[in-house]
C-alpha positions in Angstrom: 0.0 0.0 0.0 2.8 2.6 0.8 4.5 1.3 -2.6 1.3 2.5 -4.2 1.5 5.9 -2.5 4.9 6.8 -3.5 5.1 5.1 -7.3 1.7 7.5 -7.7 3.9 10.6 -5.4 6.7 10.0 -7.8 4.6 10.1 -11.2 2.9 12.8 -10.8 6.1 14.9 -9.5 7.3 13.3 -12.7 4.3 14.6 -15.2 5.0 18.2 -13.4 8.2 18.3 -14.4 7.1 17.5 -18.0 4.5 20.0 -18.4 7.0 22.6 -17.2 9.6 20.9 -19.8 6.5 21.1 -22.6 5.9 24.7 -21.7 9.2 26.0 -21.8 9.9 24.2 -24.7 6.6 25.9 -26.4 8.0 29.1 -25.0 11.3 28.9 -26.5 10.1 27.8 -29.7 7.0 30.4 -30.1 9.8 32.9 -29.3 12.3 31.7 -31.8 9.8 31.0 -34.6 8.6 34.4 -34.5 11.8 36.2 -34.9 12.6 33.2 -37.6 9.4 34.4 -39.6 10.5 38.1 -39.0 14.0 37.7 -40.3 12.4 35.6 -43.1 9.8 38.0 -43.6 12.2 41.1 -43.6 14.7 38.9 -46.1 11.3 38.8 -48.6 11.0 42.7 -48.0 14.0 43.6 -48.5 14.9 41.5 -51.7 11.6 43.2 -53.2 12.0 46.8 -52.1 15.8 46.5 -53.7 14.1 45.3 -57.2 11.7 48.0 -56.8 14.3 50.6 -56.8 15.7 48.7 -59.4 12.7 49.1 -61.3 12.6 52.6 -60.1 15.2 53.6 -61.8 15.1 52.3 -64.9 11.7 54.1 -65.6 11.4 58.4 -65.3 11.4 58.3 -61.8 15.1 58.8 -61.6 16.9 58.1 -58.3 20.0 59.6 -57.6 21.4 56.1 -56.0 24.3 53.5 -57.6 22.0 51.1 -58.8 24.8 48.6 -59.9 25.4 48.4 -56.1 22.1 46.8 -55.7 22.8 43.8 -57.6 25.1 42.2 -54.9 22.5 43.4 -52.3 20.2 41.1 -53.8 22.4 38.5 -54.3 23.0 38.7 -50.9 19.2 39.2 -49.5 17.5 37.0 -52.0 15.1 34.5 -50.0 16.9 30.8 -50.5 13.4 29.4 -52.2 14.2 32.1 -54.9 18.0 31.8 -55.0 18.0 27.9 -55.3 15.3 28.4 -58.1 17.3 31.2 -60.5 20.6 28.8 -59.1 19.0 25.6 -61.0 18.2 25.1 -64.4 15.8 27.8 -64.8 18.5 30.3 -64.2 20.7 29.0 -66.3 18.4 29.0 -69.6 17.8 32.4 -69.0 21.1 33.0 -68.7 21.5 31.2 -71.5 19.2 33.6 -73.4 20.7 36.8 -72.3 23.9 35.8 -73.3 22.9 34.9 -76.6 20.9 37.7 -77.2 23.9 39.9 -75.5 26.5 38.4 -78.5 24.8 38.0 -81.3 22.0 40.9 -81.1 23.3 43.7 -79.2 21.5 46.5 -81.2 18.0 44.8 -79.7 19.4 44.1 -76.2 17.3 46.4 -74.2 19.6 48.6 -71.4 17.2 47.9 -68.8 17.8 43.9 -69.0 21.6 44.6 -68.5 21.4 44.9 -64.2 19.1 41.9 -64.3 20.8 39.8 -66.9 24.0 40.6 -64.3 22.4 39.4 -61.5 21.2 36.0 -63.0 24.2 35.7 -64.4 25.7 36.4 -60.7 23.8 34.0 -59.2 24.6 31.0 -62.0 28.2 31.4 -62.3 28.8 32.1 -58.3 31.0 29.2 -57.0 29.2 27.0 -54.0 31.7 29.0 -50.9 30.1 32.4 -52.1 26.6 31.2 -52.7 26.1 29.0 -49.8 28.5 30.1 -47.5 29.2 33.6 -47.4 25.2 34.3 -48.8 24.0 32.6 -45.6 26.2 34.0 -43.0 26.8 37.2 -41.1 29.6 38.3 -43.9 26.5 38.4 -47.2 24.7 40.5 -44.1 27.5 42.4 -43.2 27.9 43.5 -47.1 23.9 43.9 -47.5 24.5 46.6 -44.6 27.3 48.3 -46.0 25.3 48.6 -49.3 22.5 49.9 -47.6 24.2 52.7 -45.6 26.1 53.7 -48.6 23.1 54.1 -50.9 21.3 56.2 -47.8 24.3 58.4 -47.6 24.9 59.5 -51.4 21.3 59.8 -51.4 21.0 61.9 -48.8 23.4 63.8 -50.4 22.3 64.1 -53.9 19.2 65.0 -52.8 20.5 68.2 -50.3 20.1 66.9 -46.7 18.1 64.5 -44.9 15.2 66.7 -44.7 14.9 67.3 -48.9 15.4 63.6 -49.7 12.0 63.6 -48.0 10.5 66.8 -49.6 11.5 66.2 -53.0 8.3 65.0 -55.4 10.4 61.4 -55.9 12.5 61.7 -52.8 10.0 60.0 -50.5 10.2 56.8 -52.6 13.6 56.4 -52.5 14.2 57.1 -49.3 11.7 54.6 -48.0 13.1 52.3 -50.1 16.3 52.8 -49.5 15.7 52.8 -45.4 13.5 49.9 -45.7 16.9 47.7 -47.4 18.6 48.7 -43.9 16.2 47.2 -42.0 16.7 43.2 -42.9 20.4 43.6 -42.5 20.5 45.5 -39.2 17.7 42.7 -37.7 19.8 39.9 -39.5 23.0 40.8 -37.1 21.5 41.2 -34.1 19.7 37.9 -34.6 23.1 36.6 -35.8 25.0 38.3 -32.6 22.2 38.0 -29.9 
């Protein structure tokens, strides 16, 4: 009878110490999927608003930014489903086509394919310790910040001051675009460093 008493005692100390192992476990992992999802989230963000300046610039809406510099940047920012898709065969056909078209019929090679045609060409012909490695650790974020500040600051500057880049009728644009590519780099490195 006393056996009984402390097998029961001893299992049920037992299935408190789970359910406190089961809810910091939940805990941890709510906490660390949500700032996952953010980072991933900011990564998708980021990758866009850099082709959207992209795209920005190659129409009338002129932006006083080194758009060449954004081509690493999304190299470096692209989401991995995106990357491994344009890395595969998909990206290399239309490599394949660029270059063709490039050689044998520059006359009708439009100027605004040359950035992108770069950048799938970029992500083809990357070798595996750039793509995989340097792309997925703190180094690619370390570069997508650099890029970032640098773009703010000769935009800034083109535009006058901090103040006009905002007043300017195709300032505010930019300069959200621009401050939203420092945002998945600077959230990147503290998740990297925390």
């Amino acid at each position: 009878m006393k056996t009984d008493q402390v097998s029961n005692q001893l299992i049920s100390s037992d299935l408190k110490e789970i359910g406190y192992a089961a809810k910091k476990l939940a805990t941890h992992v709510i906490n660390l999927g949500s700032l996952a999802f953010g980072s991933t989230f900011l990564e998708w963000v980021a990758s866009f608003t850099a082709i959207y300046l992209l795209v920005l610039d190659r129409t009338n809406w002129k932006t006083n930014i080194l758009t060449s510099l954004l081509i690493p940047y999304i190299f470096f920012s692209l989401p991995s489903l995106l990357f491994s898709i344009f890395r595969g065969d998909i990206g290399k056909w239309i490599a394949f086509v660029v270059v063709v078209l490039r050689l044998f019929f520059p006359k009708h090679f439009p100027d605004w394919l040359e950035l992108p045609g770069a950048l799938i060409l970029l992500m083809v012909v990357a070798p595996s310790l750039l793509a995989a490695t340097v792309r997925d650790g703190w180094i690619g974020v370390t570069i997508c910040l650099v890029i970032a500040c640098y773009s703010l600051q000769e935009h800034i500057r083109a535009s006058g001051g901090f103040r006009n880049s905002f007043t300017k009728a195709n300032g505010i644009s930019n300069t959200v675009g621009i401050i939203l590519l420092l945002v998945y780099p600077v959230w990147a490195l503290v998740l990297e460093f925390i």
